[in-house]
N, C-alpha and C positions, 0 to 999 in steps of 0.2 A: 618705735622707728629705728629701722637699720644703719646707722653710722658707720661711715668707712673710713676706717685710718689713710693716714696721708700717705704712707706705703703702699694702702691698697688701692688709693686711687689714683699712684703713676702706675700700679700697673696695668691697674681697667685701661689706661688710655695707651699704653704701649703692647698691649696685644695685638695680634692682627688683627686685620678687619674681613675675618670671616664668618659666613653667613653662622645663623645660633644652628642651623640643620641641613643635611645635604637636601640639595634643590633637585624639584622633579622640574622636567619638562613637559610640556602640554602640547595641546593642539587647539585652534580657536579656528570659525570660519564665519564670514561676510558675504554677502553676496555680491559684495563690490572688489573685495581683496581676496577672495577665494579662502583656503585655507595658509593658517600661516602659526608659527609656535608664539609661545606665551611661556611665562612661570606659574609655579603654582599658585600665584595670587593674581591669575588672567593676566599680567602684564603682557605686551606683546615685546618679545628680544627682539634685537636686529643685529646685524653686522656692521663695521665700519668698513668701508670701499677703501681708506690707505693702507689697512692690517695689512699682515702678509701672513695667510695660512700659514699653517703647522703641515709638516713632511715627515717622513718616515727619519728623515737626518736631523731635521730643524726644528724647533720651538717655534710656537707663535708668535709674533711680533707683533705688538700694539701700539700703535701710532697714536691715540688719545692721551697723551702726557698730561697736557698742560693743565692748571688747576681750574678754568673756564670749561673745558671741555668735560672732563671728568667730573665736576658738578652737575652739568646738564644731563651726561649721560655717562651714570654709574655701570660699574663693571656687574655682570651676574657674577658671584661668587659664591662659594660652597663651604661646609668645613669636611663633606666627603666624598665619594663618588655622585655623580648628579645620578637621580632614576629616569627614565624614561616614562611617560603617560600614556594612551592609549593613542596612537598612533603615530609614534616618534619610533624612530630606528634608536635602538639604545646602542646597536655598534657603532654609530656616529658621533654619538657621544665620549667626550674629553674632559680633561682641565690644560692648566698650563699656569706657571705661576708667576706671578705677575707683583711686583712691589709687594710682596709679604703675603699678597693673598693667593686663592686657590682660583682661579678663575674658568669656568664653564667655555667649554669648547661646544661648537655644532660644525663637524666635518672639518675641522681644525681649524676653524672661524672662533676668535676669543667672541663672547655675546655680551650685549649692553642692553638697559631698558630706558627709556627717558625720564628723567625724573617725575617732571610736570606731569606724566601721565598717568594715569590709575589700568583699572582692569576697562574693556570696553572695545568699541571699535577705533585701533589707531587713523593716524593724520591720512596715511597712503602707506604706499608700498616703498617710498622712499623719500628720507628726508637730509637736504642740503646745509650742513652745518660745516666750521670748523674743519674747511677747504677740502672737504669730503661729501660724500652720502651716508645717512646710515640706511641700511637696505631691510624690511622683514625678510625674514626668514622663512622657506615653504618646508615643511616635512621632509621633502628630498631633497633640501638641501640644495638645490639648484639644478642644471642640465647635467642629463647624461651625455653621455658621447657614446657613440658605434660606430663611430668609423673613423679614427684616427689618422688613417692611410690619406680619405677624400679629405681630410681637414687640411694635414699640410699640401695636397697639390693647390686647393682651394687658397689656401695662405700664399702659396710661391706665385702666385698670378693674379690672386687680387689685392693684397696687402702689405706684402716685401716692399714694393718700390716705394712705399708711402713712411712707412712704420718701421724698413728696414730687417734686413734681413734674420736677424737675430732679435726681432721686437724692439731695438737701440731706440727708435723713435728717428724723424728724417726730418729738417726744415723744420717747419712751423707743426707737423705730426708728431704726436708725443710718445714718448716709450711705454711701451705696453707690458714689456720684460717686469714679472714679479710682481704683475695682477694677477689676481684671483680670478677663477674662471667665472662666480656671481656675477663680478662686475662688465667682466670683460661679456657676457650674455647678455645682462640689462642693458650698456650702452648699445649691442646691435638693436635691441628690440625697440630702444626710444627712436633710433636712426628709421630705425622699418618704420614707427609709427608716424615720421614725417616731423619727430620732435629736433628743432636745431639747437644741438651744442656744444659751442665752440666754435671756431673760425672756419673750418672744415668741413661744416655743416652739410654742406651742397654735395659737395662728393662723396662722403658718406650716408647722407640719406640716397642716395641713385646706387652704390655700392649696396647698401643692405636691403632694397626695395625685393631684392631675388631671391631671400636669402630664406628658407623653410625654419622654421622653426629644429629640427633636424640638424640643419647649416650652423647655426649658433649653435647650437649645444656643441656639437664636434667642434668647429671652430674657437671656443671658447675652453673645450677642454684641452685641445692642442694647445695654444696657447701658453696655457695657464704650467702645463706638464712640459712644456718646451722651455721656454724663456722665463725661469725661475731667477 
């Protein structure tokens, strides 16, 4: 039996906490949750809706601190470049480093797995923890945009005078300035689907009842590209 001097076992414990090998990224599909990524032990990763992407100037910001949060839902981390698996963009692929570790980027989203959970079909497509969502993640990474131009006319007549002109957020409207465009898409599409929430309910489901699939993604990447 291998015995480890006391020496070596502060420094087993003072190493980083990076993975023993770089992590691939996957692809898994449901027919309930369509396609969505995974680790290479099936896990399904997700996003946290408080991060704040990674930019061409900025690092990514990760809002799951606390030692409640980060228990439940561990960071993916690497000790090298992540690989991409058969149908993962590997140019989306990142790190970012985070408390000592390496941490795995998708589209400069830091990614998380839930502990509780093994390889398999996840809970949904979104789950309510720790004053956030965590969101799966799709292969693409969320909405495209093509039309940047109709987003912000769309934005200056339907969502300025609510959300304010800079995304500030207006009254009881919250600032939207320095979401991510994931989130800023998911909340239009639970409003389209007639889901209430928040106090505002009412006038955002009637607001997004028009809205094409199309309308979100543009709207959402304006957004997300405007009000950083």
């Amino acid at each position: 039996m291998k015995i480890l001097t006391s020496a070596a076992v502060v420094l087993a414990f003072a190493a980083p906490a990076f993975a023993e090998d770089p992590v691939t990224i996957d692809v898994a599909r449901s027919d309930a949750l369509g396609q969505y990524l995974t680790d290479a032990e099936g896990r399904a990763v997700y996003f946290f809706s408080t991060d704040t992407r990674a930019t061409d100037d900025d690092a990514a910001r990760i809002s799951c601190t606390s030692a409640a949060c980060r228990d439940a839902w561990p960071l993916v981390t690497t000790s090298g470049d992540p690989a991409a698996g058969d149908g993962v963009d590997a140019a989306l692929l990142g790190t970012t480093e985070h408390a000592d570790a390496r941490v795995v980027t998708y589209k400069g989203l830091p990614l998380y797995h839930a502990r509780d959970a093994g390889a398999g079909i996840p809970e949904g497509k979104r789950i309510a923890a720790f004053d956030g969502e965590f969101h799966l993640l799709a292969p693409a990474a969320g909405p495209h945009a093509g039309d940047i131009p109709a987003a912000e006319t769309m934005f200056a007549g339907a969502c300025a005078q609510c959300h304010g002109q800079a995304g500030q957020g207006v009254a009881s409207f919250p600032a939207i300035a320095g979401k991510n465009a994931e989130y800023i898409a998911t909340m239009l599409m639970r409003y389209r689907a007639g889901e209430r929430v928040g106090p505002n309910s009412g006038l955002m489901i009637a607001m997004a009842a028009g809205l094409s699939d199309a309308d979100i993604a543009n709207l959402a990447a304006f957004v997300s590209r405007t009000f950083e």
